[in-house]
N, C-alpha and C positions, 0 to 999 in steps of 0.2 A: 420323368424317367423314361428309357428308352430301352432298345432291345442289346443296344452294340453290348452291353457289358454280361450279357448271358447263353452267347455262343459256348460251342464244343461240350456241351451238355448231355450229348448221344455218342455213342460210338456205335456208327449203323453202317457193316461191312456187310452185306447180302453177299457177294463174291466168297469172302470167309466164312460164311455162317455166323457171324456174331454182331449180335444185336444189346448193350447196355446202355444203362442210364448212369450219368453220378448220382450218388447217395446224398449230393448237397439239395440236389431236386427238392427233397424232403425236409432237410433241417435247417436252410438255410431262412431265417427270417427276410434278406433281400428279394430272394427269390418269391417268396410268398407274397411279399407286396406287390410285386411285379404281378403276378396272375390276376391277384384283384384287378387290377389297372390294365393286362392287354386280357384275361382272358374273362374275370366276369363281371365286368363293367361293357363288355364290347359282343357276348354271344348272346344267342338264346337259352332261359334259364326256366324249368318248369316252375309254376304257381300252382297249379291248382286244378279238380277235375268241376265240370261246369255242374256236375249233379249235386257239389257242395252247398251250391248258390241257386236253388231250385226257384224260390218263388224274389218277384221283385222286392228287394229289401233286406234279402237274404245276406251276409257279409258273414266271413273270416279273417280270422288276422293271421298272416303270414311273415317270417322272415327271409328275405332271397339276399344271395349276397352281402351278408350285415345290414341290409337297408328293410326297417321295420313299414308292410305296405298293410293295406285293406285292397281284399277282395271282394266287390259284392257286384251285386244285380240292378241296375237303375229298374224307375217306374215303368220302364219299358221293355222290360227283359233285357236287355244291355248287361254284358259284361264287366265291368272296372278294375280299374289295378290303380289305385292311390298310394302318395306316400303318406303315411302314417306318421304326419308331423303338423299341426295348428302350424298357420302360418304368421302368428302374432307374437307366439312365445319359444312354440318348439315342442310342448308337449304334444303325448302321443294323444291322438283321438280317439280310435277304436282301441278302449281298455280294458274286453272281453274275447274268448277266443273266439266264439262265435255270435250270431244271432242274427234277429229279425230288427229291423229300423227303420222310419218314416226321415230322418236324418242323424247327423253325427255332432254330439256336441261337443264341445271341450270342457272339462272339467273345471279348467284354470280358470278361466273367465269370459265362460259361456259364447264365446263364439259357435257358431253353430253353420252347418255346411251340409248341404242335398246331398244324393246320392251318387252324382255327377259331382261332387266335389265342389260344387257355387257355392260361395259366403251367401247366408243368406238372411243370417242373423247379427247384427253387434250390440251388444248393452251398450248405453250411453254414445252410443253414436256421433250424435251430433259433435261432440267435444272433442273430433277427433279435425284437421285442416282441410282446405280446401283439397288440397292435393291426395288426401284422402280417398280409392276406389275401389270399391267392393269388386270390382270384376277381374282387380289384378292378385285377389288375395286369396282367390279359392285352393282349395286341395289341389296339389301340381299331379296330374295322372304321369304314370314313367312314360318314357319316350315311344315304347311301340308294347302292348298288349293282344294278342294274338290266339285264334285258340284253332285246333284239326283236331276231329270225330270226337269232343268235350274236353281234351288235352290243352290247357291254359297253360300259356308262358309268358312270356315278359322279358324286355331287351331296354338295357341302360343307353343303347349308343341308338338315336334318332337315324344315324346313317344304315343301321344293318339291314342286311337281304332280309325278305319277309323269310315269315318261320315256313313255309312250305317249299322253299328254296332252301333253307339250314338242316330241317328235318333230311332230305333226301331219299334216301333208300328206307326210311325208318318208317315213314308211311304205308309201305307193303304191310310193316308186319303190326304196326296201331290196327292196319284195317283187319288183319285177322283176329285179334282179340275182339273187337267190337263185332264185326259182323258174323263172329260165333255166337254173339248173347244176340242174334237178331238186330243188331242196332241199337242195342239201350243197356248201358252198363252204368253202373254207380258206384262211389267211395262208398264203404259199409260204415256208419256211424263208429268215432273212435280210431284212433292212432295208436303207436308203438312210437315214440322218442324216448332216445338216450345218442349218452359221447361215447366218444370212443379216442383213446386218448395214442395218436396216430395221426399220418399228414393225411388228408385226402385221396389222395391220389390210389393211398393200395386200397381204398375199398372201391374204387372203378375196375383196377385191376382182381380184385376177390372175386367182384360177382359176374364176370364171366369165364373164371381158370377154373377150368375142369380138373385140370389137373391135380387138383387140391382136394376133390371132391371126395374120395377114398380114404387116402388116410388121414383128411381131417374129422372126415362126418359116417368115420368107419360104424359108430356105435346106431346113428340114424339109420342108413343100409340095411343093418342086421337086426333093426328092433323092428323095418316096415315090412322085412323078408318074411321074420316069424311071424308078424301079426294076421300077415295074408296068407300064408300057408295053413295056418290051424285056421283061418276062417272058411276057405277049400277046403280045407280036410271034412269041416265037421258040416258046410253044403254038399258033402261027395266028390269033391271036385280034386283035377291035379295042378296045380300052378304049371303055367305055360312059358313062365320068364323067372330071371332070376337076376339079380343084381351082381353085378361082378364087373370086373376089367373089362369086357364081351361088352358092355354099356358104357363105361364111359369114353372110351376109346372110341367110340361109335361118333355118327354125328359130321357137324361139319360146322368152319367160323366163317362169318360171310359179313366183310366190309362192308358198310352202308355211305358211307360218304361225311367228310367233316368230321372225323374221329368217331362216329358211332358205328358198332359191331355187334354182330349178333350171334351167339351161340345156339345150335339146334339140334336135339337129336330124337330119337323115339324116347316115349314115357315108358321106364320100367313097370311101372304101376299104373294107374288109374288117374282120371283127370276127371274132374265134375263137369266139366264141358260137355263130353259123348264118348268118355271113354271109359268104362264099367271097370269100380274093381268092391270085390268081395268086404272089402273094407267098408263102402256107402252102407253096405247092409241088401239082403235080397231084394227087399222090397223096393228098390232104385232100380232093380236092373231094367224095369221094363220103359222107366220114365227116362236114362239114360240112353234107351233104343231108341227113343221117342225123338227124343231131342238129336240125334244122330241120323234117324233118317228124312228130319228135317233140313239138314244142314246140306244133305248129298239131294236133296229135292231142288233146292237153288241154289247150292253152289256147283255142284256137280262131284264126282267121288275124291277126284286128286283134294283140292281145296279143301274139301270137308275132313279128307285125312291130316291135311296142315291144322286144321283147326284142332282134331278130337287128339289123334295122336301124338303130336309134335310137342315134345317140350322146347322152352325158348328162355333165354337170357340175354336181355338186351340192355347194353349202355349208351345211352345217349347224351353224346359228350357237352358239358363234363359232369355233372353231376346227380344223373339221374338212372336209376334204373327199374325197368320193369321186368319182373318175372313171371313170365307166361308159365308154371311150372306144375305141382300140382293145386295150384292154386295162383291167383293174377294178386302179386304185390308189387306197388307203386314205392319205389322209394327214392330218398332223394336227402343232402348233405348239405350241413353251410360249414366250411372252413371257419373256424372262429381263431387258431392261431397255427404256426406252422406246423404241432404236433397234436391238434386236437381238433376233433369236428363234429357237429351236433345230424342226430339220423333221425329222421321222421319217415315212417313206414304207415299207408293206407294197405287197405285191402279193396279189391275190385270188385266186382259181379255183377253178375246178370239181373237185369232188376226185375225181371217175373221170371227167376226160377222160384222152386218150389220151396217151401220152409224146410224141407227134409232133404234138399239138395243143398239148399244154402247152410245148415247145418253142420253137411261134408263136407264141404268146402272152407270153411272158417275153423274146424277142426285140422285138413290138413293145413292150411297159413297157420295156425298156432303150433302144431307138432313141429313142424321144420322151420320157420322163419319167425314166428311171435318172438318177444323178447326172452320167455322163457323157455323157446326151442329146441330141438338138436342142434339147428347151424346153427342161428344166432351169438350164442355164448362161446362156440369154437371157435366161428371168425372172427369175433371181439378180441378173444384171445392170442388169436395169429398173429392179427394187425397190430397191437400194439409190443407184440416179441418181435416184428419186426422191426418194429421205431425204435424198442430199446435196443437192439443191436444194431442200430444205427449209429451208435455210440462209438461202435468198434473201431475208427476210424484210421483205421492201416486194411481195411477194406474200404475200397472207394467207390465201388460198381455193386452196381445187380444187373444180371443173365437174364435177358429175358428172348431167347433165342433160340427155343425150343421150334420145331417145322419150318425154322429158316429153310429155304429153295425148293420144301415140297411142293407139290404140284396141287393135292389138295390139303386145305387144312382144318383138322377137327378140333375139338371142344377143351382136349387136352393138350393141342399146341398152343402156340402164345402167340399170332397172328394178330389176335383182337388188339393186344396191348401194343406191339407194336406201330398199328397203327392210331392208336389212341395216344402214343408218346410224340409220335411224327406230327399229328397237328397239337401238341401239347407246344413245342417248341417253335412249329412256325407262329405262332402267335406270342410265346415269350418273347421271340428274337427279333418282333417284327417284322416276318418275311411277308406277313397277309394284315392286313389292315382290317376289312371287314370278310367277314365269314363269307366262304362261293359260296 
């Protein structure tokens, strides 16, 4: 299959200001095969964060792209990325979601394989022909495994650019969450997966549209508004900020290269990072100071303001997003049919913050983004009233051409997604073979 047959699938008039996509994008089962085959068989696709796989021997099981792998740690501290398939019969190998192993066995009939993927065991051996060789039958690692500041990825196509080439512009902002925690951040033990029954695509588009942010997640706003105001009331205090239009409008989207974008504005509220809010409770505020005038110690003040104050939402095309917010959530999607896709959410941190920072921090990711959230359950609900009105089909298009020709563009124009659509298509259409 090739690109010629999925041309004119944008209508991208910059001159007009209008900017759509067809609605077949989404419900078309051709098209969805298609993406497997140019778009995640051929990019870089996030795996895994390295603090998962801490000691040698250490493994997870993963799905990227429909293809069931192992992630683990050779005797050498070595990273791996296998495919999780016996190469005798087909069965899977790693049959747990996680753990610790000296090798990998198969269940079916005991082939057995290192941590490096070597056969290194067969029953009955012997009975097997000359032509028989253990060194062509090991676990097949995927074509390229890659990791920048613990961030594991993986790429099906042996030909693509390294991932420090794909990444791009995205690296600025990897390094300011890591080099807020000083250099040493960790997935917190435990995930958030569920479906959401929708193409893919609108939850790249969700989680950087500001513009949604108000009247979808009106009720979060107003419940974090009051909780901080009576917690200043009853320290003496007056709140200095206040959630409204004045915030989200605020900010700014800033291309990264290769369809990733990134949204950023000031934090109306507090950040476990270095940015104090009433909410940690008093007894933080001094360890919050602490940790902030660390930060302007070696980074210097601008920098350190990027780290403490700046909220951030970044997608990294296609299917991964980190939110730098009040709280660091890793998350990331596997398309499993053209109206359905599976969501696996980590949480970040600092790995010598304190127990009573980290506390605040894993409270705010459960208030706004855990499964049982404010957002979570309103953009589950969005996204899939979009898919069902995609039914509608005497509508063909969606708008997404909001801050078309402004000069700059924030959090609530649609910038991101546009450029998130432009390389969506040159890789459907075949105009780029491998990713710049």
């Amino acid at each position: 299959m090739n690109g010629a047959g999925f041309s004119g699938l944008l209508l991208d008039d910059p001159a007009a200001g209008v900017f759509r996509y067809a609605r077949t994008a989404l419900t078309s089962p051709d098209i969805f095969a298609r993406e497997h085959e140019a778009i995640f068989s051929k990019v870089w696709l996030y795996l895994g964060h390295e603090s998962e796989i801490r000691r040698p021997g250490d493994y997870v099981r993963r799905t990227v792209a429909g293809r069931p792998l192992i992630f683990a740690r050779n005797k050498t501290g070595e990273v791996r990325a296998l495919y999780n398939t016996c190469t005798h019969r087909g069965a899977t190998i790693c049959r747990q979601d996680a753990g610790n192993a000296k090798a990998f066995q198969c269940f079916y009939h005991a082939w057995t394989f290192d941590l490096d993927g070597a056969l290194i065991g067969v029953p009955d051996e012997q009975s097997y022909g000359p032509g028989f060789d253990r060194s062509e039958m090991g676990l097949k690692p995927v074509a390229k495994c890659e990791s920048y500041r613990g961030f594991v990825f993986v790429c099906f196509d042996p030909y693509a650019c390294s991932l420090i080439a794909y990444l791009a512009g995205v690296t600025d902002y990897l390094d300011l969450i890591v080099d807020s925690a000083e250099g040493e951040m960790e997935i917190v033990l435990g995930s958030n997966q569920y479906t959401i029954r929708a193409n893919w695509k609108l939850l790249a588009e969700n989680s950087y549209d500001g513009y949604h942010a108000l009247p979808t997640h009106e009720t979060y706003f107003k419940y974090v508004a009051s909780m901080e105001a009576d917690a200043r009331k009853k320290m003496g205090e007056i709140d200095p900020t206040a959630a409204g239009e004045s915030f989200t409008a605020t900010g700014e989207a800033i291309a990264l290269g290769n369809g990733h974008a990134v949204t950023q504005k000031i934090a109306p509220w507090g950040r476990p990072i270095a940015r104090w809010s009433p909410l940690f409770g008093a007894e933080t505020r001094d360890e919050v100071a602490e940790v902030r005038r660390r930060l302007v110690a070696r980074y210097g003040e601008e920098r350190a303001r990027l780290m403490a104050d700046m909220s951030r939402n970044m997608v990294i095309f296609p299917n991964l997003v980190v939110n730098d917010i009040m709280a660091v959530t890793v998350r990331t999607w596997d398309p499993l049919q053209v109206d359905e896709m599976r969501v696996t959410a980590w949480h970040l941190a600092p790995t010598r913050e304190s127990a009573r920072m980290r506390e605040a921090r894993l409270d705010n990711f459960l208030t706004f983004l855990g499964p049982g959230g404010f957002a979570t359950p309103d953009d589950v609900e969005a996204l899939e009233s979009c898919q069902q009105g995609f039914a509608a089909d005497g509508v063909t298009h969606s708008d997404i051409s909001r801050g078309v020709g402004c000069a700059t563009q924030r959090p609530v124009d649609e910038s991101q997604m546009r450029g998130y659509w432009r390389r969506w298509r040159d890789l459907v259409e075949g105009r780029v073979e491998v990713p710049a």
